[in-house]
NUPAKE-60824 format. One record per atom (N, C-alpha, C): residue in three letters; residue number from 0; x, y, z; atom name. Coordinates in steps of 0.2 Angstrom, whole numbers, plus 5000, padded with zeros to 4 digits. Atoms other than C-alpha are relative to their C-alpha. Layout:
<nodes>
<node "ala",NUM,<X,Y,Z>,"CA">
...
</nodes>
This chain:
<nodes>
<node "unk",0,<4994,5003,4998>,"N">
<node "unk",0,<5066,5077,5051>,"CA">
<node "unk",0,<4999,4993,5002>,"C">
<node "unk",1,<4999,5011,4997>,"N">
<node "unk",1,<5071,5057,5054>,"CA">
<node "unk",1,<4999,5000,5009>,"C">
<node "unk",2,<4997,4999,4992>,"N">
<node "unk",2,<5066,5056,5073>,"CA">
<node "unk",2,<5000,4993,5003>,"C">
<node "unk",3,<4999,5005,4999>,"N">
<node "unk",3,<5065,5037,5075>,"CA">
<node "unk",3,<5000,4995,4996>,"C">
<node "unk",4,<5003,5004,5004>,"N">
<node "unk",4,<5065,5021,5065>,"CA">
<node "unk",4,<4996,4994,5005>,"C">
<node "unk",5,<5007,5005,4999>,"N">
<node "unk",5,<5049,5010,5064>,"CA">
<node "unk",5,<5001,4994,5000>,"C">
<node "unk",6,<5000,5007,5002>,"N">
<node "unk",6,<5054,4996,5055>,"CA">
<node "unk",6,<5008,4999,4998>,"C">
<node "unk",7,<4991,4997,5005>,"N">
<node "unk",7,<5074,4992,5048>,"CA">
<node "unk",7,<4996,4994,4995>,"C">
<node "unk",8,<5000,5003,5007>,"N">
<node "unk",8,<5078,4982,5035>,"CA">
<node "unk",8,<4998,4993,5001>,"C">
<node "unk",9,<5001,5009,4996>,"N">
<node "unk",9,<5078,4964,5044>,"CA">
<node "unk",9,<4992,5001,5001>,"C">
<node "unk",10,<5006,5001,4997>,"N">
<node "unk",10,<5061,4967,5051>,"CA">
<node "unk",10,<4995,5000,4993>,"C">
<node "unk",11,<5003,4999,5007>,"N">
<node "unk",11,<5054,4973,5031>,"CA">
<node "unk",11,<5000,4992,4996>,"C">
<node "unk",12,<5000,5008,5004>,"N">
<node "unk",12,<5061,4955,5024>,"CA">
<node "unk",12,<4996,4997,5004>,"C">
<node "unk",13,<5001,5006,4994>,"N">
<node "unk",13,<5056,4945,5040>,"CA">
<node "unk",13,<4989,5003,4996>,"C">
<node "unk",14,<5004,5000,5003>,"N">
<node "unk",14,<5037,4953,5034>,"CA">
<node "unk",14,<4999,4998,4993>,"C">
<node "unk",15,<5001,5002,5008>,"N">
<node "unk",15,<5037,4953,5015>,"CA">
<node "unk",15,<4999,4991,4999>,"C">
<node "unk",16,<5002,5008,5002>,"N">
<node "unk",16,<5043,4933,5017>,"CA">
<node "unk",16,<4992,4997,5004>,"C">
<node "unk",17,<5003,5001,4995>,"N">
<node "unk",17,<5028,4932,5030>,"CA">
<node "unk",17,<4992,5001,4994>,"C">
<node "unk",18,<5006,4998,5005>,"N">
<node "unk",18,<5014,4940,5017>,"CA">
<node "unk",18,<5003,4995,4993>,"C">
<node "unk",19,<5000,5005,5006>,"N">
<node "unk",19,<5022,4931,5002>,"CA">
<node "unk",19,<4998,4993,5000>,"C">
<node "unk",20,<5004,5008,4997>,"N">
<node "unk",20,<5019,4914,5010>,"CA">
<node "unk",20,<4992,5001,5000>,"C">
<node "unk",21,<5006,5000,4998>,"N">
<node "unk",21,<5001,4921,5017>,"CA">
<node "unk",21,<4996,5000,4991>,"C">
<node "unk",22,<5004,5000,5008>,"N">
<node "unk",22,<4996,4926,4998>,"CA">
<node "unk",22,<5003,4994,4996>,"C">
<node "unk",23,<4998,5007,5005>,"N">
<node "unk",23,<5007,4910,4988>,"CA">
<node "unk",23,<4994,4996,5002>,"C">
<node "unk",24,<5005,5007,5000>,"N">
<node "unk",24,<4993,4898,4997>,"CA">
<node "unk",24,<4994,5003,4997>,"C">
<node "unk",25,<5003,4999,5000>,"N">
<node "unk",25,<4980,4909,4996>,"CA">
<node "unk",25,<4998,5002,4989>,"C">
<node "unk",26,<5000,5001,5007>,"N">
<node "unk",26,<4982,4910,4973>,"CA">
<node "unk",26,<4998,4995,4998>,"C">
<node "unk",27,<5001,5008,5005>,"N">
<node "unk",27,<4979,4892,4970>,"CA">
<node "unk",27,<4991,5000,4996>,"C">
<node "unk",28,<5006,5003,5000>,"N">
<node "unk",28,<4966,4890,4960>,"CA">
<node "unk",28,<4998,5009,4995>,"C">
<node "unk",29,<5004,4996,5001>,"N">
<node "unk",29,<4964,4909,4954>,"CA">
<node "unk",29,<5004,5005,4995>,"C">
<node "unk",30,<4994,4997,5003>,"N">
<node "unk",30,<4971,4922,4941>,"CA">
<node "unk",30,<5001,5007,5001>,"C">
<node "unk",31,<5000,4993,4999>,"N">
<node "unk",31,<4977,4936,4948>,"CA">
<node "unk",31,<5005,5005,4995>,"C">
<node "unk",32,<4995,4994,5004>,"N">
<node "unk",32,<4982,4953,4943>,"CA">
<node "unk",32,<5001,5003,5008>,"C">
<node "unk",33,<5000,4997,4996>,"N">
<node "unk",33,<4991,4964,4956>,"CA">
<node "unk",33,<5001,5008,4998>,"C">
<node "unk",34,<4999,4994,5000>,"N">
<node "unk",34,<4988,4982,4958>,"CA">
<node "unk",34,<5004,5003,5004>,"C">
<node "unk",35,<4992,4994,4992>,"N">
<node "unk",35,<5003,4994,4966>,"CA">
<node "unk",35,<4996,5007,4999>,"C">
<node "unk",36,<5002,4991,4999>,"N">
<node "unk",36,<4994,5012,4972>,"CA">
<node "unk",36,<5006,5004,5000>,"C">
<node "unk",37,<4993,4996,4998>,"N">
<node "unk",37,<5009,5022,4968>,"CA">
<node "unk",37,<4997,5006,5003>,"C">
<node "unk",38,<4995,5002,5001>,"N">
<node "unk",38,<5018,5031,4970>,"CA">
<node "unk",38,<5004,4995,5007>,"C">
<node "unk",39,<4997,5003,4994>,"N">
<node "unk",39,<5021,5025,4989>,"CA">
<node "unk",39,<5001,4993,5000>,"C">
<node "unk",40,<4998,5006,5000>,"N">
<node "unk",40,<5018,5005,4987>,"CA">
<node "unk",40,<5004,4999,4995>,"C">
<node "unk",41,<4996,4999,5006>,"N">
<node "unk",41,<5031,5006,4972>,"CA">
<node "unk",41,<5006,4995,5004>,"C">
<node "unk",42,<4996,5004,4999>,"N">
<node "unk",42,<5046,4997,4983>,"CA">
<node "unk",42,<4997,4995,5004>,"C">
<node "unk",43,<5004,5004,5001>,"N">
<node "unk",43,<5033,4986,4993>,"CA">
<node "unk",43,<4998,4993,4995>,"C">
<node "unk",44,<5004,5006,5005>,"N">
<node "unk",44,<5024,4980,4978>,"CA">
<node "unk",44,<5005,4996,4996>,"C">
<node "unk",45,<4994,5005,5003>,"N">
<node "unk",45,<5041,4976,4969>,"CA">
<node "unk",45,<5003,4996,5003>,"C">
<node "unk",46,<4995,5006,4995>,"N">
<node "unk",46,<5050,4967,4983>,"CA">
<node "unk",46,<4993,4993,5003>,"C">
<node "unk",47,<5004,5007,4999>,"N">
<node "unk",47,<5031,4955,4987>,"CA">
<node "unk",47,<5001,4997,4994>,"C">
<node "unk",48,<5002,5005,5005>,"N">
<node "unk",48,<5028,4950,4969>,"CA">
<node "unk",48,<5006,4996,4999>,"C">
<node "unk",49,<4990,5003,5003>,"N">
<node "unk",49,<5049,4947,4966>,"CA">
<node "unk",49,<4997,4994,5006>,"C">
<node "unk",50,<4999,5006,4997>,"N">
<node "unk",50,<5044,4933,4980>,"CA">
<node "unk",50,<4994,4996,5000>,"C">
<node "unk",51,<5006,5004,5002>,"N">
<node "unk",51,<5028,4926,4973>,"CA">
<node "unk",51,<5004,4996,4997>,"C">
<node "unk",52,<4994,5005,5004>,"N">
<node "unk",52,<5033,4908,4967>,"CA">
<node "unk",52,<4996,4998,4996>,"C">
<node "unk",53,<5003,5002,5004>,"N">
<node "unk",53,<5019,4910,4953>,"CA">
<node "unk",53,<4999,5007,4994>,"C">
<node "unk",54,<5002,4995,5005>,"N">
<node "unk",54,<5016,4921,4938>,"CA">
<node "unk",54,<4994,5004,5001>,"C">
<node "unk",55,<5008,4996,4999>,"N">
<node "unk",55,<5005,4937,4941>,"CA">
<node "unk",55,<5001,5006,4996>,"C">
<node "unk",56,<5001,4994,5005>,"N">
<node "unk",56,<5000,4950,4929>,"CA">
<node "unk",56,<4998,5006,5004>,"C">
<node "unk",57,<4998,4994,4996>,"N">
<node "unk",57,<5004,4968,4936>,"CA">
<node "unk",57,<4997,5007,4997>,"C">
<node "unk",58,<5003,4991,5003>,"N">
<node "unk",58,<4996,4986,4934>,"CA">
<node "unk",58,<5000,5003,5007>,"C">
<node "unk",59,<5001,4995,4994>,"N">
<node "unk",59,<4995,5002,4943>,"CA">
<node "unk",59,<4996,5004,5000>,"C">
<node "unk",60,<5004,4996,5000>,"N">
<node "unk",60,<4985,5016,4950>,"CA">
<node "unk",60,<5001,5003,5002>,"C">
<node "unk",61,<4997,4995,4997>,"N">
<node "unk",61,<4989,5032,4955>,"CA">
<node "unk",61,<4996,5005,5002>,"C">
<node "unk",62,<5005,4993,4998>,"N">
<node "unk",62,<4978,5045,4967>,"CA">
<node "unk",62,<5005,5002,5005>,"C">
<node "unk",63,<4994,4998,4995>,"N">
<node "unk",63,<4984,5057,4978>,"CA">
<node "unk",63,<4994,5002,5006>,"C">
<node "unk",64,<5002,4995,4998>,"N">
<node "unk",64,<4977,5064,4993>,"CA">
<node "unk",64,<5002,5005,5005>,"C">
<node "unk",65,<4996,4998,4995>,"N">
<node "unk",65,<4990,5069,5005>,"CA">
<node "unk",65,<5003,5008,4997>,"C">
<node "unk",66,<4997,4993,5000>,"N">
<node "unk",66,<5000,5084,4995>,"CA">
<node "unk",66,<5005,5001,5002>,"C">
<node "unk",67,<4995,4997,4997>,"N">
<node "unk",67,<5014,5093,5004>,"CA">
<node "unk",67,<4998,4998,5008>,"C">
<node "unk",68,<5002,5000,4992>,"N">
<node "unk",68,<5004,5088,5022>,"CA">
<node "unk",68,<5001,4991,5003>,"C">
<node "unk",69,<5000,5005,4999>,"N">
<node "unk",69,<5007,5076,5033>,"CA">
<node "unk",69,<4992,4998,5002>,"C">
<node "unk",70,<5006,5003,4997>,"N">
<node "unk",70,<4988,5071,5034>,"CA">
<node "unk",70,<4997,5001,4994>,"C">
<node "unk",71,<5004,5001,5006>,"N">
<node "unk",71,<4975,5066,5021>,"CA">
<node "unk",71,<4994,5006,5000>,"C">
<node "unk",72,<5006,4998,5000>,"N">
<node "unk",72,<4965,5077,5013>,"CA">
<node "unk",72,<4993,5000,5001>,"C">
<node "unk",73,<5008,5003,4998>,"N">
<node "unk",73,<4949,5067,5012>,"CA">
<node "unk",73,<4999,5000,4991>,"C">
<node "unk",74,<5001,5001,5008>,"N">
<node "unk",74,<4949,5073,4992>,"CA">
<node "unk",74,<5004,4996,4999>,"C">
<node "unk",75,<4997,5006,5002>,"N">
<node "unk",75,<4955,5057,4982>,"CA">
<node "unk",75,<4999,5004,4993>,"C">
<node "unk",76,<4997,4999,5008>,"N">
<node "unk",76,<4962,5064,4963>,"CA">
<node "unk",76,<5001,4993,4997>,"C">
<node "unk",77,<4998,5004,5004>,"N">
<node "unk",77,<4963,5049,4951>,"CA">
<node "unk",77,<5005,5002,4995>,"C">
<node "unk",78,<4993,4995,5007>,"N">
<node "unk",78,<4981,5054,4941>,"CA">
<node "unk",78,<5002,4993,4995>,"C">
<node "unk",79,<4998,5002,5005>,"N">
<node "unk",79,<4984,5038,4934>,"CA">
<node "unk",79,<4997,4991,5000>,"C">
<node "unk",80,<5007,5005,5003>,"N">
<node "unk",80,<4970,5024,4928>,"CA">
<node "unk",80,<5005,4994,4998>,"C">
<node "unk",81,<4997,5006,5002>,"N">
<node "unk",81,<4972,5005,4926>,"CA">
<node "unk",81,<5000,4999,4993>,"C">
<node "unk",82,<5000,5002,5008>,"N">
<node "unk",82,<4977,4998,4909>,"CA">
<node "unk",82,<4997,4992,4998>,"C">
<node "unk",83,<5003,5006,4999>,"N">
<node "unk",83,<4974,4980,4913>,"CA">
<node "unk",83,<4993,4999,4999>,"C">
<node "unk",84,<5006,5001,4999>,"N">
<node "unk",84,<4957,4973,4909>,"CA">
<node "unk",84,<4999,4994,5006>,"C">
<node "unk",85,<5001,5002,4993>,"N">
<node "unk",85,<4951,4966,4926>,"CA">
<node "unk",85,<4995,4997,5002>,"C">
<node "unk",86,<5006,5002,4999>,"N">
<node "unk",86,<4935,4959,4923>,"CA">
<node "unk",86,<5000,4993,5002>,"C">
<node "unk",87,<5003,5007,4998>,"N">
<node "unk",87,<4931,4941,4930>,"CA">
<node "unk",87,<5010,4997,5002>,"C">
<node "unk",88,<4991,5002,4998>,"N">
<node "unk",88,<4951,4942,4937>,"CA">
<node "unk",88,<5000,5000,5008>,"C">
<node "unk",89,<4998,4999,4992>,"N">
<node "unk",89,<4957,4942,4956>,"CA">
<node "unk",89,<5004,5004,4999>,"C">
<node "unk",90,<4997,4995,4999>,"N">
<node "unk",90,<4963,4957,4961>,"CA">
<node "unk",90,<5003,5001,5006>,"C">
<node "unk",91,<4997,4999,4995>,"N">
<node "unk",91,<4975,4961,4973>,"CA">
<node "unk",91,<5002,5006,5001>,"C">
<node "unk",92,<4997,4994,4998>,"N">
<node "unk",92,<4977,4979,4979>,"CA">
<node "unk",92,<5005,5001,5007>,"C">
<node "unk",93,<4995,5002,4995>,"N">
<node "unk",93,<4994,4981,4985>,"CA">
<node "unk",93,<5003,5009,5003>,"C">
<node "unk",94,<4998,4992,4995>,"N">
<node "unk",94,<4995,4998,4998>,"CA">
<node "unk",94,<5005,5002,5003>,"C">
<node "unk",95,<4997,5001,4998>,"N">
<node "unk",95,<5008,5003,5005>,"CA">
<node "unk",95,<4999,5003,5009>,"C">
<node "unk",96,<5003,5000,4995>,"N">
<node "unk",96,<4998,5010,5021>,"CA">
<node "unk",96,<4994,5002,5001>,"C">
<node "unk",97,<5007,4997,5000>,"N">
<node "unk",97,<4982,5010,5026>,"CA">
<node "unk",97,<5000,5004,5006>,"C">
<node "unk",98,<5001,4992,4992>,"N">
<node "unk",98,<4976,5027,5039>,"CA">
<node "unk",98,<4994,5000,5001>,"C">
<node "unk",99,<5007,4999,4998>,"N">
<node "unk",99,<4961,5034,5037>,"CA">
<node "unk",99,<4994,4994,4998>,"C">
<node "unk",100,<5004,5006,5004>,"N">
<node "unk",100,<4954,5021,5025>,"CA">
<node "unk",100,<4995,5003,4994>,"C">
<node "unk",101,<5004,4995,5007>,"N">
<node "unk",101,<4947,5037,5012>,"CA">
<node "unk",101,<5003,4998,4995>,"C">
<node "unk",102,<4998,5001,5006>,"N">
<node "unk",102,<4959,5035,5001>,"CA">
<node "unk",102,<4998,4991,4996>,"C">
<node "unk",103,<4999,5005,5000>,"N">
<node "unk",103,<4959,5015,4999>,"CA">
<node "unk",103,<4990,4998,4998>,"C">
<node "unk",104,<5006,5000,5004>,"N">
<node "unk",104,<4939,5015,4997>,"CA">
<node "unk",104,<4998,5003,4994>,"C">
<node "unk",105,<5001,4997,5010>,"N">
<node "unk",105,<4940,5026,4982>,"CA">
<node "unk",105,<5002,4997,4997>,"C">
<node "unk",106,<4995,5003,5002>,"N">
<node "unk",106,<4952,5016,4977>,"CA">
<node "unk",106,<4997,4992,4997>,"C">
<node "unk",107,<5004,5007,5000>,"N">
<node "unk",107,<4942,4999,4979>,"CA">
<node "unk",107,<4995,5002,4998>,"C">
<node "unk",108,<5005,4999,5005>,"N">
<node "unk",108,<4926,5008,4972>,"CA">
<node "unk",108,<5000,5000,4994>,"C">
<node "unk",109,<4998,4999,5006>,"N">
<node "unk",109,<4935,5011,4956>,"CA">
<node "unk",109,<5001,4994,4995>,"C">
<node "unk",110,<4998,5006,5004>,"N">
<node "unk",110,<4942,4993,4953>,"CA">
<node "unk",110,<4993,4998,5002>,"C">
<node "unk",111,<5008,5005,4999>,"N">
<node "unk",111,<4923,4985,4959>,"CA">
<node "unk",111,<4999,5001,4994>,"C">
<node "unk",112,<5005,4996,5004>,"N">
<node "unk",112,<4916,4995,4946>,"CA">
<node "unk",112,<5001,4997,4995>,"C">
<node "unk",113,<4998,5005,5004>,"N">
<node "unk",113,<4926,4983,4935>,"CA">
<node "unk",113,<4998,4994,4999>,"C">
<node "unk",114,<5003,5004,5001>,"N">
<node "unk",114,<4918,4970,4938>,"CA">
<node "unk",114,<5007,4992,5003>,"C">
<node "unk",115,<4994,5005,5000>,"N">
<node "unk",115,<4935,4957,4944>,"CA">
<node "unk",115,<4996,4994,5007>,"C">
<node "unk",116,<5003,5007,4997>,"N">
<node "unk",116,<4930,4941,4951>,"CA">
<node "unk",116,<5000,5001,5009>,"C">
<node "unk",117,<4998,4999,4991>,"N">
<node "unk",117,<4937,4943,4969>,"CA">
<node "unk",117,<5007,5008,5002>,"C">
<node "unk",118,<4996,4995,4997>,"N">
<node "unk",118,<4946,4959,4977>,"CA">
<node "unk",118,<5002,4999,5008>,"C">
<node "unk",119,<4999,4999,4993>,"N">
<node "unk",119,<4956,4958,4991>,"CA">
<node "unk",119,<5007,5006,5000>,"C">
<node "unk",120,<4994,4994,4998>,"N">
<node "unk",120,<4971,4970,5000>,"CA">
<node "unk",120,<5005,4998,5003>,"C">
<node "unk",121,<4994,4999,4996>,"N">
<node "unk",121,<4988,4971,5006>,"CA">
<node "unk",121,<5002,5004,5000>,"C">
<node "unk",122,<4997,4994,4998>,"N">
<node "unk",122,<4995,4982,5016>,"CA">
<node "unk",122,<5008,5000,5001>,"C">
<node "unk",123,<4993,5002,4995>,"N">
<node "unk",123,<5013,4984,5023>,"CA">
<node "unk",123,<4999,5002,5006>,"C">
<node "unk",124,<5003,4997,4992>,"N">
<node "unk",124,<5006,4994,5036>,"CA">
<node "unk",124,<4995,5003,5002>,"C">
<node "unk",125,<5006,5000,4998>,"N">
<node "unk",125,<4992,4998,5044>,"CA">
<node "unk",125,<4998,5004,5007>,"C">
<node "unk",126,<4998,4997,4994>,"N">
<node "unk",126,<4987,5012,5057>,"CA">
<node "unk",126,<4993,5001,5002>,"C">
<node "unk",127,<5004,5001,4999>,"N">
<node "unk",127,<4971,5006,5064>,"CA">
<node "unk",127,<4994,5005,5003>,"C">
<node "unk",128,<5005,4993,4993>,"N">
<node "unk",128,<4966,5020,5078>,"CA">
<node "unk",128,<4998,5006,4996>,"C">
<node "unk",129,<5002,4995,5004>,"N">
<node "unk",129,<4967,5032,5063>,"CA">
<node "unk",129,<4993,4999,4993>,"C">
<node "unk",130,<5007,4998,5005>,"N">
<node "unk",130,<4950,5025,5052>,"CA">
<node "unk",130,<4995,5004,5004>,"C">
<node "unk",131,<5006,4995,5002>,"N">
<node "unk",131,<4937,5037,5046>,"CA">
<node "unk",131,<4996,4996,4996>,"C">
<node "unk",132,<5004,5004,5000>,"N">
<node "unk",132,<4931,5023,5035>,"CA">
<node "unk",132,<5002,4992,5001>,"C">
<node "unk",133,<4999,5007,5000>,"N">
<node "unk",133,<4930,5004,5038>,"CA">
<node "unk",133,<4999,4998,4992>,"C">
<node "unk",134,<4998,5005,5006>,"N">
<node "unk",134,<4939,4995,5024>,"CA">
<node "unk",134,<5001,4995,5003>,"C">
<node "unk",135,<4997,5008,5001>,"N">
<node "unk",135,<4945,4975,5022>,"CA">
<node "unk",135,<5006,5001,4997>,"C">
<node "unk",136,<4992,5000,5001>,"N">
<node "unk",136,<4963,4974,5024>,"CA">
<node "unk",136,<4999,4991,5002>,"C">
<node "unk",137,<4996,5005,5002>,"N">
<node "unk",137,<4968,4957,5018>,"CA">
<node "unk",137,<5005,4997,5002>,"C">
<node "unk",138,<4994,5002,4999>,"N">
<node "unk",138,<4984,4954,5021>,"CA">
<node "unk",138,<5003,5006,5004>,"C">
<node "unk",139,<4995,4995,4995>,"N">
<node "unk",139,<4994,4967,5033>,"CA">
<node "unk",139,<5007,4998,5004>,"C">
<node "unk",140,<4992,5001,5001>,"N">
<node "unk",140,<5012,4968,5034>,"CA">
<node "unk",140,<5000,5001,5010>,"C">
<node "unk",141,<4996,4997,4993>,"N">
<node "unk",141,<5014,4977,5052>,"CA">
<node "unk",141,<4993,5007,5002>,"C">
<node "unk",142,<5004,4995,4993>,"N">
<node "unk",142,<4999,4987,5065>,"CA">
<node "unk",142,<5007,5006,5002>,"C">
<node "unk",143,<4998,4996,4998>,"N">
<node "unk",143,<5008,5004,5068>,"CA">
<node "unk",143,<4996,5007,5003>,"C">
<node "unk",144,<5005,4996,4997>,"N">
<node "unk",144,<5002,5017,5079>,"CA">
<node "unk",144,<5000,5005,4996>,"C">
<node "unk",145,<5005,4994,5003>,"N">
<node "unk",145,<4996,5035,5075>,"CA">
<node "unk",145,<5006,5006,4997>,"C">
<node "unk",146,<4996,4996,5002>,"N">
<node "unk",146,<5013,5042,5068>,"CA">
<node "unk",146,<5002,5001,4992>,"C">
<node "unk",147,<5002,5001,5008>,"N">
<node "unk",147,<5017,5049,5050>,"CA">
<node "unk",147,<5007,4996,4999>,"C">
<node "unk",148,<4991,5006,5004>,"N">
<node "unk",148,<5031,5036,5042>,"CA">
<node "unk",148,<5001,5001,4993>,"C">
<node "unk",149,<4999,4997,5006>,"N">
<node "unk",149,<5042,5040,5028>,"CA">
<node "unk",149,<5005,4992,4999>,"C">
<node "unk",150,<4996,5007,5003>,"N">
<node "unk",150,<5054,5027,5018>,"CA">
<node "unk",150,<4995,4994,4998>,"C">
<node "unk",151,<5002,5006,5004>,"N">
<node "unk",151,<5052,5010,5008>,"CA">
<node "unk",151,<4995,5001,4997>,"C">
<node "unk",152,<5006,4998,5005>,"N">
<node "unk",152,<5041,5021,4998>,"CA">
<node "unk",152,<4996,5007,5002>,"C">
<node "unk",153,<5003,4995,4998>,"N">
<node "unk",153,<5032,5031,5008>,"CA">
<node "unk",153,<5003,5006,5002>,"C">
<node "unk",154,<4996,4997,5003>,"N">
<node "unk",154,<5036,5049,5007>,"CA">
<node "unk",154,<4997,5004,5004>,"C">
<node "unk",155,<5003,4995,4995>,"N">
<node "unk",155,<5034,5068,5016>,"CA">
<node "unk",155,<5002,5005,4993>,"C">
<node "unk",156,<4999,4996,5007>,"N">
<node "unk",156,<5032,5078,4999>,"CA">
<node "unk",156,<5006,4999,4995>,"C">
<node "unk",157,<4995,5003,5006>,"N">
<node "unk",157,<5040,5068,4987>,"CA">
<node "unk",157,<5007,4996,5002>,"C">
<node "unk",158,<4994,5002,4996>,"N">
<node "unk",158,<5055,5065,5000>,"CA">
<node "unk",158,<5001,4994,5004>,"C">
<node "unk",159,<5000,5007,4995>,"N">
<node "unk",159,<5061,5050,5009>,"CA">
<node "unk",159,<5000,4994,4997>,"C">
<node "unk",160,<5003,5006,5007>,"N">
<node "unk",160,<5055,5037,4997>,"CA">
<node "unk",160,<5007,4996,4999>,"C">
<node "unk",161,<4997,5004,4999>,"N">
<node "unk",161,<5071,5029,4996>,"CA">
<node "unk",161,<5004,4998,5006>,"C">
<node "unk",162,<4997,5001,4991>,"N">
<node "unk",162,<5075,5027,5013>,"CA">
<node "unk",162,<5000,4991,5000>,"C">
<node "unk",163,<4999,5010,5000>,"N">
<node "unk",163,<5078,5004,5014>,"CA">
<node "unk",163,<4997,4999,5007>,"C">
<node "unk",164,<5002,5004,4994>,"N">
<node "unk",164,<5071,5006,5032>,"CA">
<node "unk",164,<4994,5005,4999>,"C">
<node "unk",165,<5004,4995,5001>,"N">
<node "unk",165,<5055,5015,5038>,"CA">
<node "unk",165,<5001,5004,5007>,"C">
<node "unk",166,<4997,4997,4992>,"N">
<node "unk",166,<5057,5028,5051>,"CA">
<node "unk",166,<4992,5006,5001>,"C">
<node "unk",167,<5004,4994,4997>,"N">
<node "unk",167,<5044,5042,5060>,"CA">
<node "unk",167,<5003,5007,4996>,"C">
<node "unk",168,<4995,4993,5004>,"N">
<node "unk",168,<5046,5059,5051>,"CA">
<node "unk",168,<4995,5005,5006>,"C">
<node "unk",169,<5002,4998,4998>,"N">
<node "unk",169,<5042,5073,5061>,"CA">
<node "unk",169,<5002,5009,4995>,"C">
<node "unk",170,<5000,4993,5004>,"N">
<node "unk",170,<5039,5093,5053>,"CA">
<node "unk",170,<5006,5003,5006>,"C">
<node "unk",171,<4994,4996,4996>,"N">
<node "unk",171,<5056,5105,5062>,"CA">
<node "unk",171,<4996,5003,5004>,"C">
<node "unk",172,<5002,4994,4992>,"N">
<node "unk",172,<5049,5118,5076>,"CA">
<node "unk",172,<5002,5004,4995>,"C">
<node "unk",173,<4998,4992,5002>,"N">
<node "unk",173,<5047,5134,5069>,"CA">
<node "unk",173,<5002,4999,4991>,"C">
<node "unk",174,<4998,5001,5010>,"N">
<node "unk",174,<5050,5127,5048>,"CA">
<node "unk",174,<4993,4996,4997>,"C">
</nodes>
């Protein structure tokens, strides 16, 4: 169930405009491609780049490790590989949050392994006190503590994902 909101909808813009500025300077000079980890960075990664004020070439990549749980497996699935070739490119991995930092190092091992000029990370949110491994978070929308969040992408077994704001989910008592 919905038991608090994290973020509304003012405070998602008042970010996004906040990271699109940080990333527009941070392009000069470089050719990027941006990657979206669906399915959770899906409304995320389309509401930054729609506020890039430069052309950037877009692919995605799809692991899972979460399931039906509100907590990560630690196993990292590849379901759906980049098409983009990515070699001697700047890469932008766009998350829609990092936790333990499992997922997001397989993730960044995969694209390395391509060989792109520079790789950096965006996150929209970010739950510090919960890494298992240390990754480089680049850009970060919003530090949230140790709670599970659903909305503006992010999901509790497929559910939620279009929620416009992000809110705290919590499992029923007794369901």
């Amino acid at each position: 169930m919905l038991k608090r909101r994290v973020v509304t909808k003012q405070e998602l813009d008042g970010i996004l405009e906040r990271l699109a500025d940080e990333i527009n300077r941070d392009l000069e000079g470089k050719d990027p491609v941006f990657v979206g980890v669906l399915k959770g960075a899906v409304y995320f990664f389309t509401a930054l780049t729609q506020r890039l004020t430069r052309s950037v070439a877009v692919d995605f990549i799809q692991v899972s490790s979460y399931g039906a749980s509100t907590s990560s497996s630690g196993m990292v699935t590849l379901i759906k590989d980049l098409t983009v070739d990515i070699a001697g490119k700047d890469v932008y991995v766009v998350e829609d949050i990092v936790d333990t930092g499992i997922t997001l190092v397989d993730v960044l091992a995969l694209i390395a392994a391509r060989h792109p000029r520079s790789l950096k990370v965006v996150a929209l949110l970010s739950k510090p006190s919960r890494r298992k491994r240390e990754v480089p978070v680049d850009f970060v929308g919003m530090e949230i503590p140790d709670v599970f969040v659903v909305g503006f992408g992010l999901d509790f077994a497929e559910q939620f994902r279009n929620l416009p704001e992000i809110w705290e989910f919590a499992m029923e008592e007794g369901g």
